[in-house]
N, C-alpha and C positions, 0 to 999 in steps of 0.2 A: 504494500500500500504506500501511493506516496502520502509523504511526510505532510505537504499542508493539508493532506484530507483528514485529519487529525482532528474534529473539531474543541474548541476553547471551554473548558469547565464553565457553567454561570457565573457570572461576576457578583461579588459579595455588596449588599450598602454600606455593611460594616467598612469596606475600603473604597469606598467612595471619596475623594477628594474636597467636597463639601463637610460631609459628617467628621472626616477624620480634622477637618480645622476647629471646628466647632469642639470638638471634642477634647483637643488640643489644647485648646484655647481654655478652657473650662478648667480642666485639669491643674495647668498651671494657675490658674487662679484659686481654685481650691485649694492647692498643693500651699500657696504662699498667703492666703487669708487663713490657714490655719497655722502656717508659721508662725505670723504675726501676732493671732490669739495667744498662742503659747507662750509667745514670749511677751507679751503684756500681764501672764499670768491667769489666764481665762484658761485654764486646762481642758473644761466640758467645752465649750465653744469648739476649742482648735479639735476637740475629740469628732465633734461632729462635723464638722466644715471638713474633716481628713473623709469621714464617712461616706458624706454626699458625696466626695469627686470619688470613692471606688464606686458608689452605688452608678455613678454616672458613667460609667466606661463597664461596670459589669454587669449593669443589663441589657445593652444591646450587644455585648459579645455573646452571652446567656442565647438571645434568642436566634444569632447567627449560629452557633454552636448548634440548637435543634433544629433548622434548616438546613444544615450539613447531617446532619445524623438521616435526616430522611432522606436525605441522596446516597446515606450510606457511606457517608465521609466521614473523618473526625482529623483532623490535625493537633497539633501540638498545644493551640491555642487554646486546649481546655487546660491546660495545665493553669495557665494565668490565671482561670475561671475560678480553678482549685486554689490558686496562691489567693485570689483578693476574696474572697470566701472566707478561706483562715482567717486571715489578717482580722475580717469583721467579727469573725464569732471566739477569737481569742486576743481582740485588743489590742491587737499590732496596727493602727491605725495608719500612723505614721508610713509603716513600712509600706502598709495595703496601699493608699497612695502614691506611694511612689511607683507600686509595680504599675497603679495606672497610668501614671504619668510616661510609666518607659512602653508602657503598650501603645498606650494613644502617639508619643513620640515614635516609636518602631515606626507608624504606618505614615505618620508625618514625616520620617527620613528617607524611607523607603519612594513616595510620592514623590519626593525631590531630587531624587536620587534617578528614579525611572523617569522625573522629567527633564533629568540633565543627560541621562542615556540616550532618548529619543527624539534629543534635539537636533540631531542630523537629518532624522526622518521628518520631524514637526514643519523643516525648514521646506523641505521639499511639495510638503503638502502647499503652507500659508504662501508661495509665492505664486500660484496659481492664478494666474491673468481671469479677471472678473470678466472686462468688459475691450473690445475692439475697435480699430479705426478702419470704415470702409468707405469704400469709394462706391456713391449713389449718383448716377449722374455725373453733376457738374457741383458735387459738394460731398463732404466729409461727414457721416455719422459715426456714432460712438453707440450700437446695440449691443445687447449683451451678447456675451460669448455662443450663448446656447442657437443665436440665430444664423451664425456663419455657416453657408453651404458650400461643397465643390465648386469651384472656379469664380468664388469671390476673389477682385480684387483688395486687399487691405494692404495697409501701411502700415508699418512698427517703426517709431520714434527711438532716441537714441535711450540708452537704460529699461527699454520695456523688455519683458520676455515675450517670444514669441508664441502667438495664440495657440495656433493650428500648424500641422503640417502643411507643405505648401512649396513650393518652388522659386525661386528668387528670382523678380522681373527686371533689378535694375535699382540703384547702379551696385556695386559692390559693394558684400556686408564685409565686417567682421567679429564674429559671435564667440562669445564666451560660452563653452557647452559643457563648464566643469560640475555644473549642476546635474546633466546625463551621465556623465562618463568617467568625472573623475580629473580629468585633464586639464590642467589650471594653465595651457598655452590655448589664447585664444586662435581662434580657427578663419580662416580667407572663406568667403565663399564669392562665387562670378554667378553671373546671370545664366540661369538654367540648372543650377545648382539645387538638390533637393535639403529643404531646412526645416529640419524636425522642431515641434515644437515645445518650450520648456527650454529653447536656446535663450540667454541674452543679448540683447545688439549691445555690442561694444565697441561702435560708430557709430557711424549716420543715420539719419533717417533711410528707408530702404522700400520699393514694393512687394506685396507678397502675393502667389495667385495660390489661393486656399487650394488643397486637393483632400481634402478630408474636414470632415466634424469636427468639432472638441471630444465627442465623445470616442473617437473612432482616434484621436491622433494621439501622438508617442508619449504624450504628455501624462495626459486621462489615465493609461495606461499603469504608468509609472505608478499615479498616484493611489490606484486601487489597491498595486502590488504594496505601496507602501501601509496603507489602512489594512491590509491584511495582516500584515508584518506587525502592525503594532496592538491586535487584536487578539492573535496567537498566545497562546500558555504551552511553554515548555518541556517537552515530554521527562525532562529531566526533575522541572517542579513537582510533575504529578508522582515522578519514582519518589522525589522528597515527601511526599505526604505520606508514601507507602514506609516510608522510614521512621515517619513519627509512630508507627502503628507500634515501631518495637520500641522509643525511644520513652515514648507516653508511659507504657508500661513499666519499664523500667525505672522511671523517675519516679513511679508511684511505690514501688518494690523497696528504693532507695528510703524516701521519703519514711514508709512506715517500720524498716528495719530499722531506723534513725531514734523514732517514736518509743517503739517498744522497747527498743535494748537500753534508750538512757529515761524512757520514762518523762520525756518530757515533750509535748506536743508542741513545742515552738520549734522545734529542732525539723521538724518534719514541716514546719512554714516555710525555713527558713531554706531546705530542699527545694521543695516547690520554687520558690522565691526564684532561686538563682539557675532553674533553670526555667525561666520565663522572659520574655518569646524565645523557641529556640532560633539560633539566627540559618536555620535549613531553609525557612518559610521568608527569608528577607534575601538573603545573597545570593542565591541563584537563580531569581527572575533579573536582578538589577543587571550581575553577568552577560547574561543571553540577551538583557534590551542591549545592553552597549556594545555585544559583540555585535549587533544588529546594523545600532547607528555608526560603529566604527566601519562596517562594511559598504554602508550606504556612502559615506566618507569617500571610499575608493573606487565609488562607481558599480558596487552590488549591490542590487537589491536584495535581501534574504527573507520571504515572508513570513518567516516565525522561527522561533525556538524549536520545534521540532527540527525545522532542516539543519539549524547550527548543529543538532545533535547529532543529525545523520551524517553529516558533511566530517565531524570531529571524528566519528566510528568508523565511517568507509575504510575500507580497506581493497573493493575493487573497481576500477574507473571503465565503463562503456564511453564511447565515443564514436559519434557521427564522424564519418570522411569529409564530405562538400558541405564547406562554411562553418568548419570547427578544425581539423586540421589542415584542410586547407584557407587560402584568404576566404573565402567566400564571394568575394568579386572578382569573377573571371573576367578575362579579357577577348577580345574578338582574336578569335585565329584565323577566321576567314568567312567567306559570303558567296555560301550556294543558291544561286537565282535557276529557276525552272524557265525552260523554251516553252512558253506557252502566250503565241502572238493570238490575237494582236495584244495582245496586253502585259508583254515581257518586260521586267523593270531593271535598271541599270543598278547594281549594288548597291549603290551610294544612295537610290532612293526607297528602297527595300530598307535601308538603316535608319533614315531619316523619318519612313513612316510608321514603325515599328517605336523608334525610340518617342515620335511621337505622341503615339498612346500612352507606355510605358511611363510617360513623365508623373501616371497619376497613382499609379502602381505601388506596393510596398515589399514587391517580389525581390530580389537579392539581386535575381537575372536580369531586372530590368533598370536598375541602379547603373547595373554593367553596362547595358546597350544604351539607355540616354547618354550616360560618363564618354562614351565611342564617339556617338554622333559630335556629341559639344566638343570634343578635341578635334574631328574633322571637319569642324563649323560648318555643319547644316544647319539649316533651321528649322527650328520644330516650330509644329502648331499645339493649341491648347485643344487635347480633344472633347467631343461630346458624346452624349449616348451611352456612358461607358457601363460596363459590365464584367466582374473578375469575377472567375471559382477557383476560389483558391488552391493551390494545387494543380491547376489544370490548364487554366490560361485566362487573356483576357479578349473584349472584344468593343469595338464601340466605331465613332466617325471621325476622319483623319480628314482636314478639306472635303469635307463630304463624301468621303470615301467609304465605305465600308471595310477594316480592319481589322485581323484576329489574329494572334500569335499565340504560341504554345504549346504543348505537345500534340505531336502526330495526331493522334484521337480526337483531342480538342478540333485541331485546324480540319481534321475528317469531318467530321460535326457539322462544319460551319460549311462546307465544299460540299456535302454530297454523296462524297467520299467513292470509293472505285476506280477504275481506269488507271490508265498506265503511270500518271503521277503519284497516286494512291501510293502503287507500287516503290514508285521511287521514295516516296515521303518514306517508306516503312524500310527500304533500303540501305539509305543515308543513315536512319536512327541505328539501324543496328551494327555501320560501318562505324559512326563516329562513337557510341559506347563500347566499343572495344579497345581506343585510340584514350580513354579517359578523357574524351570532351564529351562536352554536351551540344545539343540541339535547341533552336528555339526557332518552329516550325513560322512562315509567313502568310496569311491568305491575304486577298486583296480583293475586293469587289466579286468576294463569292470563290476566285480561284487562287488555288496554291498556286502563291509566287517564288520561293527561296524557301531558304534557312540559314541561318545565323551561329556559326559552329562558336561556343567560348569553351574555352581551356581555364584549367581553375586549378593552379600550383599550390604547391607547398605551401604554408606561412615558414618565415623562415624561424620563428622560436617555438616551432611545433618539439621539435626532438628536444631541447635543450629545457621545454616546460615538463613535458613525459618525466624527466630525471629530475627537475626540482619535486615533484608530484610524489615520485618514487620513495625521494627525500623525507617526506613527508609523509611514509607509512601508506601510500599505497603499492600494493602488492602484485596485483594483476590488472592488464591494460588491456582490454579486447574494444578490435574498433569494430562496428557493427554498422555497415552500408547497403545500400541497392547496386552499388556500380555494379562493373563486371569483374570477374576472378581476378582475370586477368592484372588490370589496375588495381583495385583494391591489395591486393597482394604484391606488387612494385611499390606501392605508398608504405604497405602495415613492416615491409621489411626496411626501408628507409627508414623509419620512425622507430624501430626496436620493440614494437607490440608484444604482448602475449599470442594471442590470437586474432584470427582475420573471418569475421562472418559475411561474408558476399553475396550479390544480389538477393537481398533481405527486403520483404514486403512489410508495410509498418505492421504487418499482425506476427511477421515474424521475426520484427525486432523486441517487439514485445515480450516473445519465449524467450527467447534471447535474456532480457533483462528477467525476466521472472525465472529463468535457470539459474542466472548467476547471485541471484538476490536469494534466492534459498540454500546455500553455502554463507551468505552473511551479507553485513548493508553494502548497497551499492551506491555510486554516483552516475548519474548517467547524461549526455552533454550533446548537447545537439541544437540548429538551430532552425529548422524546415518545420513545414505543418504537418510534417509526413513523420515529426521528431516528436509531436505531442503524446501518444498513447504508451508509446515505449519512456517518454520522458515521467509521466502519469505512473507508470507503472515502477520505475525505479526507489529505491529507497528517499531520495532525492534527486531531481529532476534539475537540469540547471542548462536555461536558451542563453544562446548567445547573441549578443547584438542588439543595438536599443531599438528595435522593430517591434514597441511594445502592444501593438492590436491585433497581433500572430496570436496564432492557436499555441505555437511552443511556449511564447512567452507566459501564457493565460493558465497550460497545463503545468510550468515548470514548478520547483519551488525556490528555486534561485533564478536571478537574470542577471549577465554580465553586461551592464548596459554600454562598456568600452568592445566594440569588435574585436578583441585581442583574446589569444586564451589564455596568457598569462596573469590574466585577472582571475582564473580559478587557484592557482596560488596562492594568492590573495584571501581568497574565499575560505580553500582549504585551512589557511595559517589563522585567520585570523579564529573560525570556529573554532579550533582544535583550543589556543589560548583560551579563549572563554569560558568552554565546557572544563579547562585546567584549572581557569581561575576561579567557576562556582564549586568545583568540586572542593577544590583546597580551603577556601571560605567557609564549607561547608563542614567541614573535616578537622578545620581549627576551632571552631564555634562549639562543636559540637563536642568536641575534646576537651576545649578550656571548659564548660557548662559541667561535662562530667564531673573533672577534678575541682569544680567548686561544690557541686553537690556532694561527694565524698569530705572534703573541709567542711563544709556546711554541716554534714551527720554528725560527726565527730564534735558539734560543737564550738569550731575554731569560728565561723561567719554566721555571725546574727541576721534577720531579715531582713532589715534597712541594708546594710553594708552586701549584701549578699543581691540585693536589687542592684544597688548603686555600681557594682561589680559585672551584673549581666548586660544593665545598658551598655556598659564600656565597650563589653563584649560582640555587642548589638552591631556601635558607630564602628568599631576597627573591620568588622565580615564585608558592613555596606562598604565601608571606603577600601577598602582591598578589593571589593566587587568593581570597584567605577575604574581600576587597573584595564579592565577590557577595553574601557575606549581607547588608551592609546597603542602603538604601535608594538611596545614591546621590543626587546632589545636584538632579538633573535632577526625579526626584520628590519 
């Protein structure tokens, strides 16, 4: 199962960032109007004013606590239930306030703490362009985003982000896209240039001609994957719940051996006391948010805590061939045109009408053929009519042409299909996928005109990422593709692979991933729509490339929104830390708590001191937790 399909436990109101201030807030006021009492000499006073602030944090824990019982939960946090309990019915008033104060405080550190984690991703959300400038006529309106269609003209001003995807009219930008990808060198783009949105213009004013929604463009995208990410719980949090089951017990085992052998029931408060909150239930969400935001930092998005988790366990990596070890943008190796008068087209305009559709496109191939045409300064038209199935082709009107590109089947579709060029269409395909190029068939006014041969090499840090990866505790590398043997097997040996699964249909990439994921968690990598089921199917799923309205993107649980695969380096290093850093949080916490509750039995730490001792305990898990956001020395 992939990892984001995991859904998130209910959310508590007990950790509601309202109640927990209120609460906060109260507490310390109790906590310090019953100081005061006491020491004016008012001893009943400060007795009660200590009362009210536990009764005030321990009845709505109380009643959180039986709406976890009915889910059939229980965490740790009965323990505190237990400690301010005592405290009231053996006169530890004093103390019992403070444990409320360190509860209420816990969830007020913790809140602060996850929202100084998730400010990488917070950012990415609130910069989200509300409203747009378009060109109505012979004048400039400002609608909201939600109205922009295909082939509006707008304008982006200098410091705006760009709304919509969209193609650049003129004159030359230059965008700042370190918001997408990570890359804090800002970017050239020229006229004809496709410019994802969520860039910002870091020049001039510029025009844009829309090719997509807001809903539908790179941006929207992003921001869903990031509301996902920040909505996720942990699979490592919920293993920590299953840990208080032994922890609970324990501390009550502690607690009443304390009781009985010295005979004195504060001893067994004072047990309680200090091991209240355990910090399992604090340092290992705040971990996983900031390995989160640290990732979003580097141009990953990661949609939750479960994938950190997967991504930290992997041990064996699948990988797509075309647009993961290779660039993904191939380049033109040549231009087969079919005899077919009268209406036979000269190559140059076979590219030109081809990339002209393509401009609206978010195919990989079609990045490739418009990028051809603009180095060979054709001109392209903006088309109309248009229509893509993904995976299959597109089709629409080029100068009022009628226009289809795509595979074989598709361009059949649109022709009629049969007859001697039929045959050639199906010919070429099977000559050029043996040669490790690809096809991208032509029709024109109903008939196959050409086809369009791209070649799509090596990335040249494919091998040199395999071994930092390897580095990094994975084990087995199997690339798993459609091509033919032949290629596929000239690449998987270049690259030092484990294994080579060739012309694989996405239902049997999917065995594929569901063989290797039952030996242990996988990562699986890939960037096509033809990568989503087998990417769904992996332990973690991870598309490449900020083409965030892709089905890979949608099915993954990671996205490398830099086209590079050396961002899964990244990905891999920074989980791995994380999942180190909650564990060890987890593990010191949980350690010091022990051997205070062992002093605590014995007598040596009363319940005040023994509170005052676990908050300590509380602030050093969180702030060794917030360690995940940075770098870490290793990278």
């Amino acid at each position: 199962m992939s990892a984001s399909s995991q859904a998130p436990a209910p959310a508590s109101w007990w950790s509601s960032t309202r109640f927990a201030w209120v609460a906060f807030a109260l507490t310390v006021l109790g906590l310090l109007a019953g100081g005061v009492a006491w020491l004016a000499g008012f001893q009943r006073a400060a007795d009660h004013l200590w009362q009210a602030t536990i009764v005030l944090v321990l009845l709505p824990l109380a009643l959180d606590i039986v709406a976890s019982l009915r889910r059939r939960e229980l965490g740790v946090d009965a323990i505190a239930l237990l400690a301010m309990a005592g405290a009231l019915a053996f006169g530890q008033n004093l103390a019992g306030a403070v444990v409320a104060l360190m509860l209420s405080g816990g969830e007020m550190l913790e809140i602060y703490a996850g929202a100084r984690a998730r400010k990488e991703l917070s950012s990415l959300v609130e910069r989200a362009p509300r409203v747009v400038h378009r060109y109505e006529g012979d004048r400039l309106a400002d609608p909201p985003i939600e109205e922009v269609r295909p082939g509006d003209r707008l304008l982006v001003k200098p410091g705006e982000i760009v709304p919509v995807d969209g193609v650049l009219l003129g004159p030359d930008a230059v965008l700042d896209e370190s918001a997408l990808t990570g890359e804090s060198t800002p970017v050239d783009r020229r006229p004809g240039d496709r410019v994802p949105s969520g860039s910002l213009n870091d020049g001039g004013p510029f025009d844009l001609r829309a090719v997509a929604t807001a809903e539908r463009s790179t941006y929207a995208a992003i921001v869903r994957l990031v509301q996902e990410a920040e909505a996720s719980r942990p699979p490592f949090v919920r293993l920590a719940d299953r840990y208080s089951l032994v922890f609970l017990p324990l501390t009550l085992i502690i607690a009443g051996l304390a009781w009985k052998l010295s005979g004195h029931p504060v001893r067994a408060l004072a047990v309680l006391v200090v091991a209240t909150p355990c910090p399992l239930i604090l340092a290992a969400p705040v971990a996983f948010i900031a390995g989160i935001s640290r990732a979003a930092h580097r141009g990953i998005i990661i949609k939750g805590g479960a994938a950190i988790e997967g991504l930290a366990r992997a041990r064996t990596l699948l990988l797509d061939k075309t647009g993961t070890l290779t660039t993904g943008i191939p380049t033109i190796a040549r231009v087969e045109t079919f005899d077919n008068p009268p209406d036979s087209l000269p190559p140059e305009e076979l590219v030109r009408l081809a990339a002209s559709l393509d401009q609206v496109s978010p195919h990989v191939l079609a990045a490739a053929i418009v990028a051809a045409a603009r180095d060979r300064g054709l001109p392209l038209t903006f088309p109309t009519g248009v229509a893509e199935r993904l995976g299959s082709g597109i089709e629409g009107l080029v100068d009022g042409r009628p226009v289809a590109l795509g595979k074989a089947s598709w361009v059949k579709e649109r022709t009629g299909g049969g007859g001697a060029l039929a045959s050639r269409l199906e010919e070429l395909r099977r000559a050029v996928s043996t040669e490790g190029q690809v096809n991208v068939f032509v029709a024109v006014d109903g008939h196959p005109a050409g086809a369009i041969i791209l070649a799509d090499p090596i990335r040249e840090d494919s091998a040199a990422t395999l071994g930092k990866l390897r580095g990094l505790g994975i084990e087995r590398v199997v690339m798993v593709t459609g091509d033919h043997h032949t290629v596929a097997e000239r690449v998987g040996k270049e690259l030092g692979v484990d294994a080579v699964l060739a012309e694989c249909s996405p239902a049997q990439k999917v065995e594929a991933v569901k063989a290797e994921s039952a030996k242990g968690p996988t990562v699986m990598v890939g960037d096509g729509v033809n990568d989503a089921p087998a990417l769904a199917a992996a332990t973690v799923g991870v598309a490449m490339g900020a083409r965030g309205a892709t089905a890979s993107s949608e099915a993954a649980d990671a996205v490398l929104m830099l086209d590079r695969l050396d961002r899964l380096v990244d990905a891999l290093a920074i989980s791995r830390r994380s999942r180190a850093i909650a564990l060890q949080s987890v593990v010191a916490g949980m350690g010091l708590s022990l051997a205070a509750m062992i002093v605590a039995a014995f007598g040596y730490l009363p319940p005040l001191g023994g509170a005052l001792f676990q908050e300590a305990i509380d602030v050093a898990v969180i702030l060794n937790a917030l360690r995940a956001l940075g770098p870490g020395r290793a990278h």
